[in-house]
Phi, psi and omega in degrees: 000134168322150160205149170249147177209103183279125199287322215231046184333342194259343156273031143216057213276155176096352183275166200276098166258024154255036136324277174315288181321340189273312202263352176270335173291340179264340160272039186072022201226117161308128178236150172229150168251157181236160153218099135327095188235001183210175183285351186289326152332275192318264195284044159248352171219359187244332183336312201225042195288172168286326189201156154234150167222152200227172166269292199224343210262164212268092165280125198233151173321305150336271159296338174277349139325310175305336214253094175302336199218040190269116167237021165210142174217124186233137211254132186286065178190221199235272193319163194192056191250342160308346194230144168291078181285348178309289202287321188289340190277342198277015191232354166082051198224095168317112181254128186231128156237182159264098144296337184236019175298319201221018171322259217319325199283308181299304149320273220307301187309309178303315171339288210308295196304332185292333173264350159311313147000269205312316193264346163105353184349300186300275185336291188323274183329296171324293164325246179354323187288303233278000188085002169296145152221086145236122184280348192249051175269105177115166169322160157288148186226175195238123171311150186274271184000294211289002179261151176251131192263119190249137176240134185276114159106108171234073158277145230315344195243000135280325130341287181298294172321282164344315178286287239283334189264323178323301175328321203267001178070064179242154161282108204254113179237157179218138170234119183199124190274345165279000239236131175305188174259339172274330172280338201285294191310247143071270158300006216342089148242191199210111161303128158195166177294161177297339172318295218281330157332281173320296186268010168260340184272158151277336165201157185220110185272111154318075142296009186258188162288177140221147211231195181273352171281308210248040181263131172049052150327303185244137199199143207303002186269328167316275201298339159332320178269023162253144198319146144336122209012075165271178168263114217234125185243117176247141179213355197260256159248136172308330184253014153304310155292139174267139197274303197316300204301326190287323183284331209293305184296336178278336173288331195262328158121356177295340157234122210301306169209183182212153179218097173257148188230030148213146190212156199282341169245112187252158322289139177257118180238346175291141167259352171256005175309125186332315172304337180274010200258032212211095145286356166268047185218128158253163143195148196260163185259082161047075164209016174312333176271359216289117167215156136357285194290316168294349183269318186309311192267015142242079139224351159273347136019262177316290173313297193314321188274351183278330202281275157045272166258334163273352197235291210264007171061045179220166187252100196280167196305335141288015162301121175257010159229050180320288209289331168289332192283321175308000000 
């Protein structure tokens, strides 16, 4: 019998992983959960597994040497910057993510920070518990209409945030150097350079990947071109933001507040942690794709591609190294 083996089931506690499990045992396939924490782990229950699927843990050139009989490795999300895809392709080893599980959901969530932003939502509650009343508390805020919303990256779920903002009448500009003219025209949303972004938006959403380009994208030298109190929303990777650089401007008032729902070291479980002394900073624990519904279809996913490849020998339409493999 075929075997699956999701290495680190416990960075996804609470989740059903008998989904998967249900669809892979009716295709022939033993699924195992795991909780993994170090590589002798991984190959003591994973060495001559068929596919693995992981969360977080570092699949490395290294270890995919190891993985004698490994013919898929699926990462349970959109980002797959955890995994070697050079060394898995070169090992004929299928790297599969979700790009289209938690779009609606990931959009929504930047909404909600972003207007959680504009209107003080947070600050205010904070405030207010403290025994405070004052409505004029806190940074100046702006009619969303009279603001221009610049998004770094506009790929679906950027895309989707965009349409979901178009209601509110904001000027919506984007930079993404792959993205046709058409999806832009599409959205009238208005293609510029990343230059020209920094210094025209009033607030800014993180969309892209992350890659060796865009780790610590924004960074003081990033935020020097950006207006004066701008606004900054991350929903994408934590190490897109250089952190220091991000407080030092939230300290100086150059970027007026932020709202992350990612950060480059996870999880900050300290409460005297430096990121928390910063009120004008919300941030959430990784939790934008977090639905119902998204969780169900990723882990129906997870199963399907795996299925894929160990069972019907095809390369699915989430393969992020199809065209090599082909």
């Amino acid at each position: 019998m075929s075997k699956f083996v999701i290495l680190d089931s416990h960075e996804l506690a609470g989740s059903n992983f008998n989904i998967e499990k249900e669809i892979l045992e009716q295709n022939g396939v033993e699924c195992i959960i795991a909780e993994c924490k170090s590589v002798e782990e991984v190959l003591k229950i994973a060495k001559d597994a068929d596919g693995i699927g992981l969360v977080y843990f570092d699949i490395n050139k290294e270890l995919i040497d190891k993985l004698d009989n490994c013919k898929v490795i699926v990462r349970y999300g959109v980002g797959y910057d955890s995994v070697d895809v050079k060394a898995a392709t070169e090992k004929g080893i299928v790297v599969c993510n979700l790009p289209d599980y938690c779009q609606p959901d990931v959009a929504t969530h930047t909404m909600a920070l972003l207007l959680d932003l504009c209107r003080k939502v947070t600050i205010f509650d904070r405030y207010v518990r403290k025994g405070n009343w004052n409505s004029n508390y806190g940074y100046p805020i702006n009619r969303l209409s009279s603001m221009t919303l610049g998004l770094v990256g506009f790929g679906r779920i950027s895309r989707l945030f965009a349409k979901y903002m178009s209601g509110f009448e904001m000027n919506i500009i984007a930079y993404d150097p792959s993205a046709p003219d058409s999806l832009f025209e599409e959205l009238n949303v208005k293609r510029v350079s990343l230059d020209e972004l920094y210094a025209q938006a009033d607030a800014i959403s993180i969309h892209t990947p992350l890659t060796p380009n865009t780790k610590h994208l924004i960074n003081k030298e990033s935020l020097s071109k950006m207006k004066d109190g701008v606004l900054i929303v991350n929903t994408a990777r934590g190490a897109i933001i250089k952190i220091s650089d991000l407080l030092e401007a939230l300290e100086s008032g150059k970027v007026k507040a932020a709202g992350l729902d990612v950060v480059e070291t996870e999880p900050i479980t300290d409460a005297n942690n430096e990121i928390y002394k910063y009120e004008n900073l919300i941030v959430n624990p990784h939790t934008a794709y977090n639905s119902e519904e998204a969780s169900y279809e990723q882990h129906e996913k997870v199963a399907l591609s795996a299925v894929n490849v160990i069972v019907k020998k095809e390369i699915p339409y989430n393969a992020v190294n199809k065209k090599e493999l082909n």
